[in-house]
VMD Tcl script that draws the C-alpha trace (Angstrom):
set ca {
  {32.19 -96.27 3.94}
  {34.43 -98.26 6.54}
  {36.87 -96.37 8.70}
  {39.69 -98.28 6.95}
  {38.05 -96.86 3.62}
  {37.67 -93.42 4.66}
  {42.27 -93.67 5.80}
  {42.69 -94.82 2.32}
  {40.69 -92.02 0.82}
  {42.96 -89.30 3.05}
  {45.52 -90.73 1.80}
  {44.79 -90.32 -2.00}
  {43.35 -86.79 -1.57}
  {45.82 -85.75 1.02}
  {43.36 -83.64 3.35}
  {41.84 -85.56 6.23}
  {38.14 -85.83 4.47}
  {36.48 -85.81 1.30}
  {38.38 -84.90 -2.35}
  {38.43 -81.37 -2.72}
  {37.70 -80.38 1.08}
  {40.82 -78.04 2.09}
  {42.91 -78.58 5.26}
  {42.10 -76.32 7.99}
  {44.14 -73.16 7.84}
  {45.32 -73.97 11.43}
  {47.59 -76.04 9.41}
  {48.55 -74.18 6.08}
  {52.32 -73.29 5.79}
  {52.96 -75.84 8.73}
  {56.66 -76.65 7.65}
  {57.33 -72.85 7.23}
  {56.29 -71.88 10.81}
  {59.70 -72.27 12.60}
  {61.19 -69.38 9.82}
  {58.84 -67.19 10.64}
  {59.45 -67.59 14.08}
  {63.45 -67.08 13.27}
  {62.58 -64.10 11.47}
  {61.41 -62.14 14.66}
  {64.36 -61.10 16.64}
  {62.97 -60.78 20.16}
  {61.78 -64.56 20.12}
  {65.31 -65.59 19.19}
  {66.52 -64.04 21.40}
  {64.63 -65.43 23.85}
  {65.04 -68.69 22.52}
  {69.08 -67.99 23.37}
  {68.38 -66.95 26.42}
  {65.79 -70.06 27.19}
  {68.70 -72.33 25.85}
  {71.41 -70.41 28.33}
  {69.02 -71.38 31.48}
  {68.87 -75.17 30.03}
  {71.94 -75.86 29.65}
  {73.17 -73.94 32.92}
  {70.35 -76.19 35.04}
  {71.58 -79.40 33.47}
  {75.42 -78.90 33.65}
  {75.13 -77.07 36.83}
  {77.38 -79.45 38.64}
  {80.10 -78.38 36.04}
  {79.27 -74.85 36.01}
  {78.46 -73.31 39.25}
  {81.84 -72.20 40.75}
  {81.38 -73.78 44.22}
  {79.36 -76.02 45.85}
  {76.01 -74.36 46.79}
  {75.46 -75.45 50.21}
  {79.08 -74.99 51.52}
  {78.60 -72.13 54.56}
  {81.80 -69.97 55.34}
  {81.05 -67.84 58.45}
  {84.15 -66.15 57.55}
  {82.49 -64.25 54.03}
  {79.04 -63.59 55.54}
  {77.40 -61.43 53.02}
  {80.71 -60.31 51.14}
  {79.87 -58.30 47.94}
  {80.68 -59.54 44.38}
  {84.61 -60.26 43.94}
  {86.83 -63.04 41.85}
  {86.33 -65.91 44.43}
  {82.17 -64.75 44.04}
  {80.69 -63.29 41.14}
  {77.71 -62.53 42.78}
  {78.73 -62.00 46.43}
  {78.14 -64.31 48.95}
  {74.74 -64.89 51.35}
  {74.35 -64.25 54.99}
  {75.63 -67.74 56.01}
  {79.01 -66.90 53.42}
  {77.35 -69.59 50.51}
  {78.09 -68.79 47.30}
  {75.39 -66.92 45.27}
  {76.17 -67.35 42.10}
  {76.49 -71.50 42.84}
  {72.95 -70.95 44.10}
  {71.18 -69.18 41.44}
  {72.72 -71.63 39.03}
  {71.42 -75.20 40.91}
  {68.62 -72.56 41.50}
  {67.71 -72.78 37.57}
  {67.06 -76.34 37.93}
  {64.25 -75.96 40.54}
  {62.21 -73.29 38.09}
  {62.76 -75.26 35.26}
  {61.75 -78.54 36.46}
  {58.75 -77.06 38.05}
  {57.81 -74.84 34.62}
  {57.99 -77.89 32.22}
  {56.49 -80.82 34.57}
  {53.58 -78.67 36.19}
  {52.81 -77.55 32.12}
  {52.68 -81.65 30.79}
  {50.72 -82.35 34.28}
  {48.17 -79.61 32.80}
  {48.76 -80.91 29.28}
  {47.81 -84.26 30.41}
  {44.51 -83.63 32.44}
  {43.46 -80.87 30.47}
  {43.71 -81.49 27.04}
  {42.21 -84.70 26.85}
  {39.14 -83.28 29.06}
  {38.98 -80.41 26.96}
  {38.75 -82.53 23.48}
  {35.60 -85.05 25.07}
  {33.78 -81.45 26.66}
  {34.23 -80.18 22.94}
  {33.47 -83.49 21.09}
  {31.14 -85.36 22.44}
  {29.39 -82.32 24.10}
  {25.66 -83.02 26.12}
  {25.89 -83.68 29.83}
  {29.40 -84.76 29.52}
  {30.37 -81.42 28.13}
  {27.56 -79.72 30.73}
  {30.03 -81.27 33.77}
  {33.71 -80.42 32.72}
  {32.45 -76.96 31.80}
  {30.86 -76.12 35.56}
  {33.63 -77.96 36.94}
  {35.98 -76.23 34.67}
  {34.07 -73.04 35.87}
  {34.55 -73.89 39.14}
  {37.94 -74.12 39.05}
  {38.37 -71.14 37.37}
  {36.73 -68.90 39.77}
  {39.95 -68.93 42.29}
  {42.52 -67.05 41.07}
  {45.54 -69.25 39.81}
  {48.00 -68.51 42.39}
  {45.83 -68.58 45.38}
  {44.23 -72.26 44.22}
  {48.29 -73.51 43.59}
  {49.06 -71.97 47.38}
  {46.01 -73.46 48.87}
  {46.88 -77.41 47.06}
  {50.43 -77.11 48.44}
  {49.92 -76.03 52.07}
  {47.11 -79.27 51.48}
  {49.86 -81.14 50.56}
  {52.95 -80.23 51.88}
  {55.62 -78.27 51.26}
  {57.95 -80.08 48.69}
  {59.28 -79.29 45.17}
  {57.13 -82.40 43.96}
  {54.30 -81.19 45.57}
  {54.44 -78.00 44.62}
  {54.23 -78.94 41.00}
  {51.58 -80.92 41.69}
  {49.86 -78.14 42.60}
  {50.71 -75.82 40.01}
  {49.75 -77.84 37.06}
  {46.33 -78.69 38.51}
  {46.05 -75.27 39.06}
  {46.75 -74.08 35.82}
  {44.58 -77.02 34.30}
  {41.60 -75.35 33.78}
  {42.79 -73.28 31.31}
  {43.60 -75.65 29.17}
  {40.31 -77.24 29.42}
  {38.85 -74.22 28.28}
  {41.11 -73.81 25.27}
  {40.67 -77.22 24.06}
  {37.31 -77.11 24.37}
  {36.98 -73.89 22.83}
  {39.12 -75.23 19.71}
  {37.19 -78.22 19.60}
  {34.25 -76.79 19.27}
  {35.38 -75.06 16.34}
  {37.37 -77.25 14.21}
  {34.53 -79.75 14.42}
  {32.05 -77.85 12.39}
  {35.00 -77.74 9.62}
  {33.98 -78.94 6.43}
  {36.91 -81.55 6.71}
  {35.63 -82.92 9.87}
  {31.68 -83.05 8.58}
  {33.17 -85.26 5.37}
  {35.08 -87.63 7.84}
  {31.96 -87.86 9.56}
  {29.74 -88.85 6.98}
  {31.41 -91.21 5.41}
  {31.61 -93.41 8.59}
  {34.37 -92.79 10.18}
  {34.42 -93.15 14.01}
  {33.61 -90.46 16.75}
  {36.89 -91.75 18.34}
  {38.65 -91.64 15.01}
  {37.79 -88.66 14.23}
  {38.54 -86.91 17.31}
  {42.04 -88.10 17.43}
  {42.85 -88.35 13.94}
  {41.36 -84.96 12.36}
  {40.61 -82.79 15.56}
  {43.30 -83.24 17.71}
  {46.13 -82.38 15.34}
  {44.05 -78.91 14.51}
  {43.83 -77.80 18.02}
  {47.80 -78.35 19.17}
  {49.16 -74.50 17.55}
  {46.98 -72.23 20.34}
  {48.19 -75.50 22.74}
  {51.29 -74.65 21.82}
  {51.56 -71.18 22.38}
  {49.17 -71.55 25.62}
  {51.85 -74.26 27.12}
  {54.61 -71.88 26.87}
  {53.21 -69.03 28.48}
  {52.02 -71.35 30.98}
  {55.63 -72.07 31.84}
  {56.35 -68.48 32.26}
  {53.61 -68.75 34.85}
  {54.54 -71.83 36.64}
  {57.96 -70.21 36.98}
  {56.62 -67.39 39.25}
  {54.35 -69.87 40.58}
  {56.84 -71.96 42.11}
  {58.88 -68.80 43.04}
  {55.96 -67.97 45.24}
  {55.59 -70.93 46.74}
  {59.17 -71.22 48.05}
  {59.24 -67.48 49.07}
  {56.47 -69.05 51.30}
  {58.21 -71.98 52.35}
  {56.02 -73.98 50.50}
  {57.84 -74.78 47.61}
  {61.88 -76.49 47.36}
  {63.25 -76.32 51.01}
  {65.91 -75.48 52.58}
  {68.92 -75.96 52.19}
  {68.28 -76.83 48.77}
  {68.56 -73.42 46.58}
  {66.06 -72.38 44.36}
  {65.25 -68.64 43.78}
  {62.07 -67.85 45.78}
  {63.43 -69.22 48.90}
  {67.00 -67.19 47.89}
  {64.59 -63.79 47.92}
  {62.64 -64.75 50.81}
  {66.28 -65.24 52.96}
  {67.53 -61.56 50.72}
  {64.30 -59.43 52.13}
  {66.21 -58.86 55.25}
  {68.88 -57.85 54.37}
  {68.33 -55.33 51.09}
  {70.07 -52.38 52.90}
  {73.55 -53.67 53.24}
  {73.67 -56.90 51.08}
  {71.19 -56.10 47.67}
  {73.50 -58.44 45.78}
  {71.33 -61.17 47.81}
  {68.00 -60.20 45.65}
  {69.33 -58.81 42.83}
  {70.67 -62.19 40.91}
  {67.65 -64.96 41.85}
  {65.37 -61.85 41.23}
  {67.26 -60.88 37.84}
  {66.90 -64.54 37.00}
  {63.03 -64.57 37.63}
  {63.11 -61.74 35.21}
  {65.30 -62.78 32.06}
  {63.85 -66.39 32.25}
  {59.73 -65.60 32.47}
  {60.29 -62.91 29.99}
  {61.85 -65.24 27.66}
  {59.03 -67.46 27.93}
  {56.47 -64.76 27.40}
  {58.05 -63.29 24.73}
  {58.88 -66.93 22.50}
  {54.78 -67.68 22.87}
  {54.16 -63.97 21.73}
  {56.80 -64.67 18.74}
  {55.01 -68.66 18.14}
  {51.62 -67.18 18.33}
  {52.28 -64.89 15.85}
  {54.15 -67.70 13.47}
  {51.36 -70.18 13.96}
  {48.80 -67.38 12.62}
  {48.04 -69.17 9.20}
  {47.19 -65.07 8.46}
  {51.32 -64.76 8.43}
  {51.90 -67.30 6.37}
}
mol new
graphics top color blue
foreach p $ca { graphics top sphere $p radius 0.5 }
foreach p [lrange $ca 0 end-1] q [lrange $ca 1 end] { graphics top cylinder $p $q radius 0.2 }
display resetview
């Protein structure tokens, strides 16, 4: 049977394969997932929180209370007040200005560093799985390879390599965390091609390509899913790190690792300094961590 034949009979069975042959359960209850996920408190909360960091890093021009680079040698290291909410630095810039442009920074570099992984890893991960043999053999060692640096060491040694920027430092981040996802692709892979669903699509002619893209691929996306947002969580103190090192968004650009880096020196008599980027760290990878805990469990066809 043609490949054009075998799309015709998915679409008057309704599973991707043969009359009869169920869906995967990676996909039962699909529509209902998002309730489930509503239904646990701690994820929507997170999700409200998540949503609060958005919106601040978008609108920050609107929203920060003063301009985040504007030094007043008069209100060195002031403590919170009405003209600052969260006290002022040791140059007199506004803090709470700072940790709000500061959002943007961690954002940007959680979300782009995650779709840099996304987009080398996935795709690897699905031809390892697939069309395993020698092409499988050489992602996995390289894969392997990779893996045996630790994360944050591998994303510090890339940016020093190439330089210290915000673009380069997600750059390094997402290649960093890349690996993993080439593991859990390929891991996935591996098992939703020895479905039943997948076996019927493949013997009644449909193409290795087709197949991969058309029945796999959609199968493997939930653990992608939840894997991508905790990866976020990560890049966040990633990129955190990397400016507390000066490798990361420069100076006098604000962004929350550089903010503690400056706020180290001065914890006795100005905590204010580290308290807000560090609270920020906190309430944002949290959220992350604990919206993949609450889409993990909603994606478990076991829940539904």
């Amino acid at each position: 049977m043609t490949g054009a034949a075998a799309d015709r009979l998915v679409a008057e069975t309704g599973v991707p394969g043969l009359a009869g042959v169920p869906a995967p359960v990676a996909l039962t209850g699909r529509t209902h997932w998002l309730k489930r996920l509503l239904r646990r408190p701690a994820a929507v909360v997170a999700l409200v929180v998540i949503a609060g960091f958005v919106v601040t890093a978008v609108f920050a021009p609107w929203i920060a209370p003063q301009d985040p680079l504007a030094a007043s040698f008069s209100e060195v290291r002031k403590p919170p007040s009405a003209a600052h909410w969260f006290g002022t630095d040791e140059i007199g810039r506004d803090i709470a200005s700072r940790v709000v442009f500061g959002a943007r920074a961690s954002l940007l570099a959680g979300v782009v560093s995650v779709l840099i992984s996304l987009a080398i890893g996935v795709p690897a991960g699905l031809l390892a799985g697939y069309a395993g043999g020698a092409i499988d053999m050489l992602l996995s060692r390289l894969t392997d390879a990779l893996l045996a640096c630790p994360f944050l060491i591998l994303a510090i040694a890339l940016s020093a390599f190439l330089g210290p920027s915000l673009t380069n430092a997600m750059i390094a981040i997402g290649i960093s965390a890349t690996p993993a996802f080439v593991r859990l692709a390929r891991g996935t892979t591996l098992a939703v091609k020895a479905e039943d669903f997948v076996l019927a699509a493949r013997a009644i002619g449909n193409a290795p390509w087709r197949i991969a893209l058309r029945h796999v691929l959609p199968n493997i996306v939930p653990p992608l899913l939840v894997q991508a947002t905790l990866a976020i969580a990560a890049a966040v103190i990633a990129e955190a790190s990397l400016s507390f090192l000066g490798l990361g968004q420069q100076p006098p650009q604000p962004s929350w690792g550089s903010m503690l880096n400056t706020a180290k020196d001065y914890l006795d008599n100005a905590p204010w300094m580290a308290l807000w980027p560090g609270l920020s760290i906190f309430l944002l990878v949290l959220s992350f961590n604990l919206v993949g805990d609450g889409l993990r469990d909603a994606l478990d066809p076991r829940e539904a």
